[in-house]
N, C-alpha and C positions, 0 to 999 in steps of 0.2 A: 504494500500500500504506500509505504516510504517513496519506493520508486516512481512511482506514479503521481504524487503530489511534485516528484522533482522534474518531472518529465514536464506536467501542465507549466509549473515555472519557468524552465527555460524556453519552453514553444514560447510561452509570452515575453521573455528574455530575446528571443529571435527576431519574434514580431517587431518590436519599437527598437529594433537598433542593435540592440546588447552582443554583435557576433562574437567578437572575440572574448567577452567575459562569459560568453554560456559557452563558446568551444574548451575555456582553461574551468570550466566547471563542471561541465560534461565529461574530460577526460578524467579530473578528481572523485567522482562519482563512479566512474567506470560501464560509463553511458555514451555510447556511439554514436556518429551521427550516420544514418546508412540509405544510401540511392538507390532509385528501382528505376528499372533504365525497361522492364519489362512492361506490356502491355496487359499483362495478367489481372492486374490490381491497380485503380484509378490512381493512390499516393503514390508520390515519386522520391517522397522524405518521410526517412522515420530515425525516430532513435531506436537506439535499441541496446538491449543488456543481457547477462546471462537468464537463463530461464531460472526463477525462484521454487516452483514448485505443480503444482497439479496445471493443467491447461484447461479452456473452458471456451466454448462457444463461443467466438468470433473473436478470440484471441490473434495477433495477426504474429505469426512467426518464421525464422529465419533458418534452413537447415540443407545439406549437401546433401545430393540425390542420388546416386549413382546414374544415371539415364540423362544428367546432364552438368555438363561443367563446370558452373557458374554458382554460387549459393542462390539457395530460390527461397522466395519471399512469397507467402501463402497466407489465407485466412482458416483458422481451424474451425470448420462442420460437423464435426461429429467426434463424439469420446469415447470412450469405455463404453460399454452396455449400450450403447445408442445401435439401431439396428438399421442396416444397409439393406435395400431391397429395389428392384430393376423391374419398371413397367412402363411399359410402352415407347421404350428410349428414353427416357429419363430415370436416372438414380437418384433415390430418396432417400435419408436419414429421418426415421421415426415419421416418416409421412411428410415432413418437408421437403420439397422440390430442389437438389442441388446441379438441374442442370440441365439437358438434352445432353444424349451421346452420340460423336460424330463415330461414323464408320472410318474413317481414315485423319489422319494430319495432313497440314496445307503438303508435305515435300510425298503425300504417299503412302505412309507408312500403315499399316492396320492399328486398327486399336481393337482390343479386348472389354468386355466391357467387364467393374470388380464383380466381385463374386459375393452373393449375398450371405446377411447372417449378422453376426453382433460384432460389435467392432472389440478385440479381446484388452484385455487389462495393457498398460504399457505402450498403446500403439493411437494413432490420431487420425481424423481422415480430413483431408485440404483441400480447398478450394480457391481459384482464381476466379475475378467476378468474370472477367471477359468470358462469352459464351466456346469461346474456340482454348481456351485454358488446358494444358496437360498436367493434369490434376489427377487427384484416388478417385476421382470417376472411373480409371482408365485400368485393366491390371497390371499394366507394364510400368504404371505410376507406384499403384499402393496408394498403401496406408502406411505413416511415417511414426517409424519407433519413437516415441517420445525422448531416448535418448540419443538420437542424433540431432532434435532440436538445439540447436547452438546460440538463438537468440531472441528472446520477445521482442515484438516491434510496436512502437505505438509513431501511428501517423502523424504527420507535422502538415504535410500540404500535397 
């Protein structure tokens, strides 16, 4: 909660000018300042920190994928016990809508769609808003161990 009361202050720190006193304040803290350069997710600025503990619906988090290079910056859709189920081309969490499934990626590639059932202890399931997102809609995606998550993000702009 600490974290989060320092994060709303420096955004406002950011806001009115304050760059370089919320950059040597941010790094005291041991608070990031981190770029999304993807079209997955509207923000393009977040901070961000190590993860403190449990994850929770619409937590927006930071973690290395194997299936792609770059650290990928996702919004968390579903937890523990939350149940995954696939109808009609779109996959759901507990009857929430997270999506349409495309049958291929723009270069080609097939997609799989996940495999239904409860999302198990330790694991998270991620979503980008963009409709075209390679996301745990996907099986070649997953569902993301909670510990490879390497960083919470909270949006700046």
């Amino acid at each position: 909660m600490i974290k989060r009361k320092v994060v709303v202050l420096l955004t406002i720190l950011l806001m009115i000018g304050g760059y370089a006193a919320s950059i040597k304040c941010l790094e005291t803290c041991g608070i990031k300042l981190r770029f999304n350069k993807s079209t997955s997710l509207p923000h393009k600025v977040f901070f961000g920190c190590k993860p403190e503990g449990n994850f929770t619906k619409g937590d927006y988090v930071m973690f290395v994928h194997p299936q792609v290079t770059l650290p990928v910056a996702k919004r968390v859709t579903g937890v523990a016990t939350d149940v995954v189920s696939v109808d009609h081309g779109h996959v759901y969490i507990n009857d929430d809508d997270c999506g349409a499934l495309l049958k291929t990626s723009c270069s080609g590639r097939e997609y799989t769609p996940i495999e239904e059932g409860k999302i198990p202890d330790g694991y998270v399931f991620v979503s980008g808003d963009h409709p075209k997102s390679f996301d745990s809609r996907y099986l070649e995606f997953g569902l993301v161990p909670e510990n490879c998550i390497e960083e919470m993000l909270w949006p700046v702009l």
